[in-house]
N, C-alpha and C positions, 0 to 999 in steps of 0.2 A: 504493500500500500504506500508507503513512506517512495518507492522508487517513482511510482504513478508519479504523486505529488513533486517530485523534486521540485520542478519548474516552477512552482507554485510560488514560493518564498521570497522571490527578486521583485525588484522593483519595475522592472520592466513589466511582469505580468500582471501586475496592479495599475500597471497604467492603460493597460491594451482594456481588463477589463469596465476601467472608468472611459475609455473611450468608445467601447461597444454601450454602456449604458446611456451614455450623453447622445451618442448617433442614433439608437436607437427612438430614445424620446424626441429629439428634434423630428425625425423623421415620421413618428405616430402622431405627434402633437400636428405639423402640418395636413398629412392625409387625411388623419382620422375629420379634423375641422372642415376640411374640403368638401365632405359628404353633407352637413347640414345645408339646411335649407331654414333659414333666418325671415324671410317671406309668410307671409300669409298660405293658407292653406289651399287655396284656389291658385297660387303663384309655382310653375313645376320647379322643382328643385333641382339642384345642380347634375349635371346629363354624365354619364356613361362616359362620355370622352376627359370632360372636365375631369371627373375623380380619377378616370387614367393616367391621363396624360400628369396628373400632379404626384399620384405614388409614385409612376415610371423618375419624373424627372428629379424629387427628391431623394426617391433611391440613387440615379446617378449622381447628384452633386454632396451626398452625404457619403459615398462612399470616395469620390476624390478627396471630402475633406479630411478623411477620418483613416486612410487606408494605410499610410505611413505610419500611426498611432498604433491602431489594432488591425485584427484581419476587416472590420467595418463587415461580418456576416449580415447582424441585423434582420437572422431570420435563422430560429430554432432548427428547422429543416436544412438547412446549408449547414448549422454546426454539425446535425449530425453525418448527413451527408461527407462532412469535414473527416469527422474520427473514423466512420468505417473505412475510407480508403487511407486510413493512416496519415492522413496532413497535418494533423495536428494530434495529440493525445487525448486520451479517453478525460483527467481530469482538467483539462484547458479545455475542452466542448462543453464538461458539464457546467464550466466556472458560466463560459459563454453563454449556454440556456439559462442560468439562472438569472446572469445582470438582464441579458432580452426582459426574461420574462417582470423581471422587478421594476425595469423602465418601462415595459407596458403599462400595468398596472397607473406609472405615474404619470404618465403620458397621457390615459384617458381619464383619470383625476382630474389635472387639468385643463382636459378640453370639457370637462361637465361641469366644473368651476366657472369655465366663462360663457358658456350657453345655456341658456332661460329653458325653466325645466321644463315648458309645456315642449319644448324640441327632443326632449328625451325621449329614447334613448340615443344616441348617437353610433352610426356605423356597425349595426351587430348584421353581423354576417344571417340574410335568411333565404330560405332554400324557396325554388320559386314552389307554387302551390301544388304544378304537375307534373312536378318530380318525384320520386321517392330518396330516402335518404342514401342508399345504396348510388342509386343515378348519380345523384347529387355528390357525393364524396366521391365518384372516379372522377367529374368533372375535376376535383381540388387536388385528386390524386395527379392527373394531368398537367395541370397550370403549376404546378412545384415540381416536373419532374423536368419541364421545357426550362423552368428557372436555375433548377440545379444543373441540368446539363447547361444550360449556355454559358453558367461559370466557368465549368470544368473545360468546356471546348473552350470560353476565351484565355483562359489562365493557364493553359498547356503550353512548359516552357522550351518545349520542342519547335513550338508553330512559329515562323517569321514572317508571316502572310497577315497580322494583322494590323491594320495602320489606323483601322478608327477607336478611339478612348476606350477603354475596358467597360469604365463607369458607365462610359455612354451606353454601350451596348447590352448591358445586365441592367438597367435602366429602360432598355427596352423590350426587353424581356417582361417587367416587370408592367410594361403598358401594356402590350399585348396578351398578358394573362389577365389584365382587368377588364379588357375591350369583349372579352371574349367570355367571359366565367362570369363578370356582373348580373346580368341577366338571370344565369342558373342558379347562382349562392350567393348572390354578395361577393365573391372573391376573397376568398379568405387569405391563400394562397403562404400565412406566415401565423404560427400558434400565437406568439407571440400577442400579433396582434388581435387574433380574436378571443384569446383569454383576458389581456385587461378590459376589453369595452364588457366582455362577459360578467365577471367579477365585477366591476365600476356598478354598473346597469342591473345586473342581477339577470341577466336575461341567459339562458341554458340553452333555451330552445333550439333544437340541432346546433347545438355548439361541435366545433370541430375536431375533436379527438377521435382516433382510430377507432374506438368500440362504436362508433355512431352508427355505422352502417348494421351493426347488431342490435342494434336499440330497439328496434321497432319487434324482431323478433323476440326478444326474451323479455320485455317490457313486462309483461304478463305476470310474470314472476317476482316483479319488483315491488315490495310495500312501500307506502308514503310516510310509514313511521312504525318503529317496532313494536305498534300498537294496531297496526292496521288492518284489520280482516277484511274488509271488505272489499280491496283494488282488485282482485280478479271478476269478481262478480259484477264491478262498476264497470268491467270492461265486456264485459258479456251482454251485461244490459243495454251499453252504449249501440252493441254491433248489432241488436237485437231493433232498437229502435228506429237506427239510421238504415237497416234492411227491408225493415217494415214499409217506411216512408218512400224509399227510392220504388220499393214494387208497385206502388198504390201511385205514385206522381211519375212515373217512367214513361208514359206517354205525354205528359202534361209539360210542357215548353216555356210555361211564362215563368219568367227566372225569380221570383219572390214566394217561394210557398215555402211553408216552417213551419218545424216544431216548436214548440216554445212552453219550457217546464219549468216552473216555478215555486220554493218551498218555504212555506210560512209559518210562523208558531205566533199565536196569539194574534193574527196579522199582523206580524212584523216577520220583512223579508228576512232571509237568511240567503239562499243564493238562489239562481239563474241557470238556465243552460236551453238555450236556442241555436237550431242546429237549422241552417237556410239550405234547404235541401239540394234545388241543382247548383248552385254553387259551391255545395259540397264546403261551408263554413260552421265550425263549431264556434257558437258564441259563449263565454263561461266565465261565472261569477260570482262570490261568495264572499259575504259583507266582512269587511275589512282586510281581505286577501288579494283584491286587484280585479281587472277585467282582463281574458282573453280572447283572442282568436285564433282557432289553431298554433295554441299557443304563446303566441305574441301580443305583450302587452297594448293592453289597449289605453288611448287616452284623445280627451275631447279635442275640441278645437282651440277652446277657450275664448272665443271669441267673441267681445264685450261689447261693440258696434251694433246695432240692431241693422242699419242702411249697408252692412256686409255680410249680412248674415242669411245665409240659407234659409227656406224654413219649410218645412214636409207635415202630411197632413194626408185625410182622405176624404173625400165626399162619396157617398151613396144615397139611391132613392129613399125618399121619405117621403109617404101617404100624405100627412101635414105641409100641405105648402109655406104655409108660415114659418115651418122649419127649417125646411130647402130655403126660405130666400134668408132665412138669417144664414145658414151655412156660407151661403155664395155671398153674403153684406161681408161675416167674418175677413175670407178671402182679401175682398176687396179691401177691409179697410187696415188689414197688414201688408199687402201693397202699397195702398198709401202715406204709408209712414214717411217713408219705401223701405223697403225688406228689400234686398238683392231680390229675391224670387220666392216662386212658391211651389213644391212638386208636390205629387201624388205615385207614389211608388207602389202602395197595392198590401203591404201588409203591418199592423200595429207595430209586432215581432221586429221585422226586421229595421223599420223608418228606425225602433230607439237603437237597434246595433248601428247606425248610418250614424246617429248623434255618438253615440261612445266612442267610434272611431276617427269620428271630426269630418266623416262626408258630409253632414249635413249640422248645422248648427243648432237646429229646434224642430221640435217634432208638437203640434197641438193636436187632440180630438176630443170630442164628445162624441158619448154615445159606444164605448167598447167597453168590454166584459175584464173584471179581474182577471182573468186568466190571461186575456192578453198581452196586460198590464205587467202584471209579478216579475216573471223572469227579466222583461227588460227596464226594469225600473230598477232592481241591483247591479246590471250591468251599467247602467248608463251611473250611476250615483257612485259605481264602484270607478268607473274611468273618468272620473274628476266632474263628472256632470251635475247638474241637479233637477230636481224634479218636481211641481208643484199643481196645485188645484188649479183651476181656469181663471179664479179670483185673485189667484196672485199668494194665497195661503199653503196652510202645509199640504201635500199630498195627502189625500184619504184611498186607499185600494179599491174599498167599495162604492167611492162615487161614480165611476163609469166615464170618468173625465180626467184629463192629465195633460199638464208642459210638460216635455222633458226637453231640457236646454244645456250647451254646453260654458252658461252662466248664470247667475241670478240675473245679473243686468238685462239680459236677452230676454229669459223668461218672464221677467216683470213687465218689460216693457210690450210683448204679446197680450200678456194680462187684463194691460189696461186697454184694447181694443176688441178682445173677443166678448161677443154679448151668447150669456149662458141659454141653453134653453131644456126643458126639462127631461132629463133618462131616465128619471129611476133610479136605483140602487144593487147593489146586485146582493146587498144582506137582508133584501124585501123579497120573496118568493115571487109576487107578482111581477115582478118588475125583469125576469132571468129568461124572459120567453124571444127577445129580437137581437 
């Protein structure tokens, strides 16, 4: 062990390591910041090429700066890659993955430090939706093995055929694995860097470690806590439900039909779980534990302007003309605020997953059943939203009426334009029939 280590003791190796750790951060601190999108949520955020072309070029100019210092790896997979073929030794790779990985970690500290937390989370690596994880990890398998060979083929001190910068070209290596891999995963393409945004963010979800591709199959087996009885059976139920659904809507094409199950004790929520069938999205939420979908954290828009704010909603026939024209007066007079717009998407379920996820700013109705209600009333309140009576007061489950907004400001100011008119109740027998 002591021989491993010899290297270890000089000062030279203490300097290479403080220079992998400092390149390391400069270089996560810029990319990882390049991925936000500091705009509004109707504004697209920075493109495919942008985040490319910025990992690719501070890769190269971080490793001109830093190459002379240390080897400037800056990527856990090159150290290893480093030790198997003997380039360096087994304890100088480990020293190397460690400083990476402890600069990550502070690297995206950092950039969560100076980004407003409705933009959370920042850069987590996610797999696109029609992928599987398997798919998904050869793509990452791929884009790190074209990065690790392009060092080895540039840095072969046999070659005299190369006349353009090293940097430059493992720099571009490092674009063209994000021009090409973004789309499928985020581009992970460096542990490194997908463990600190990981850790930072708390975010897991297909996080990129080699057992990933196994996840899905042995998941089964895994408890939530070494109290847990019930995750096999909750995964039974899940496949049982979302089987059911798909055989029963498998000819049916209009993209909003859902489940939507909701669990309550004394009428007070507990959690949520709305699954939007051909979209194939699990919505999931459990009061004080967060919102997801398929996984990934959900969160509103937060958008406090009511003249920029979306707002969703439904209209259907009503017998009572008096009713119909308040409905359509409604409309109109949250247009003339002016409200950005006004849509009708088709189902209670989904318009509040549209607010938790910040598509849509606000969602009003009267006139829908608790059950519609429940599940997405904890999701929406769980992803920073809120949620009130039509009057502007607290939310009641059984009045048959709901804001959900992704502000108070938003939903207040709804409030004060929609004129109520009567539903019923849904804890009145009478009233449980339309």
């Amino acid at each position: 062990i002591m021989t491993a280590f010899k290297g270890v003791w000089t000062r030279q190796f203490w300097t290479s390591m403080a220079g992998e750790f400092l390149a390391v951060f400069i270089f996560l601190v810029v990319s990882l910041g390049c991925t936000v999108n500091l705009k509004d949520q109707a504004t697209p955020g920075p493109s495919t090429t942008h985040i490319a072309l910025c990992f690719g070029f501070s890769i190269a100019i971080l490793i001109h700066c830093f190459g002379h210092i240390c080897e400037a790896y800056l990527n856990p997979a090159v150290a290893v890659a480093m030790v198997c073929t003997k380039k360096i030794s087994m304890a100088k790779g480990l020293f190397y993955i460690v400083a990476q990985c402890v600069s990550a970690l502070a690297a995206a500290g950092t950039v969560a430090l100076v980004t407003p937390h409705s933009k959370w989370p920042v850069a987590v690596t996610q797999v696109n939706e029609n992928l599987s994880a398997g798919q998904a990890l050869l793509v990452e398998v791929f884009i790190t093995f074209q990065l690790v060979f392009t060092i080895f083929a540039s840095c072969d001190s046999k070659r005299k055929d190369i006349k353009v910068p090293i940097p430059l070209i493992i720099g571009l290596s490092v674009t063209i694995g994000h021009l090409f891999a973004i789309p499928y995963t985020g581009a992970s393409m460096n542990p490194a860097r997908s463990l600190g945004v990981a850790v930072v963010f708390n975010s897991w979800h297909n996080h990129w470690l080699i057992c990933e591709a196994l996840r899905n199959e042995v998941s089964f087996m895994t408890k939530s806590s070494p109290v847990d009885l019930v995750t096999e059976t909750d995964k039974k139920v899940e496949a049982m439900i979302i089987s059911s659904i798909k055989k029963k809507f498998e000819t049916h094409r209009f993209p909003f039909v859902a489940v939507s199950i909701g669990f309550a004790v004394q009428k007070e929520l507990e959690f949520g779980i709305i699954y939007s069938c051909l979209e194939d999205k699990m919505y999931t939420a459990r009061k004080g534990k967060g919102a997801f979908c398929n996984g990934v954290q959900l969160k509103v828009s937060q958008q406090q302007d009511i003249t920029k704010s979306l707002v969703i909603t439904e209209i259907g026939y009503k017998q009572d003309p008096h009713i119909m024209e308040l409905m359509l007066s409604n409309m109109e007079r949250i247009l003339g605020i002016p409200a950005h717009g006004i849509r009708a998407v088709g189902t209670a379920a989904v318009n509040m997953c549209l607010v938790a996820c910040g598509g849509a700013d606000a969602y009003y109705h009267i006139g829908i059943h608790c059950w519609d209600m429940a599940a997405g009333v904890v999701i929406v309140t769980e992803a920073g939203g809120v949620v009130l009576d039509i009057t502007g007061g607290p939310f009641d489950l059984m009045s048959r009426r709901l804001i959900a907004a992704s502000s108070r400001a938003v939903g207040e100011r709804i409030a004060k334009e929609i004129q109520a008119f009567p539903c019923g109740r849904d804890d009145k027998p009478n009233n449980l029939s339309d």
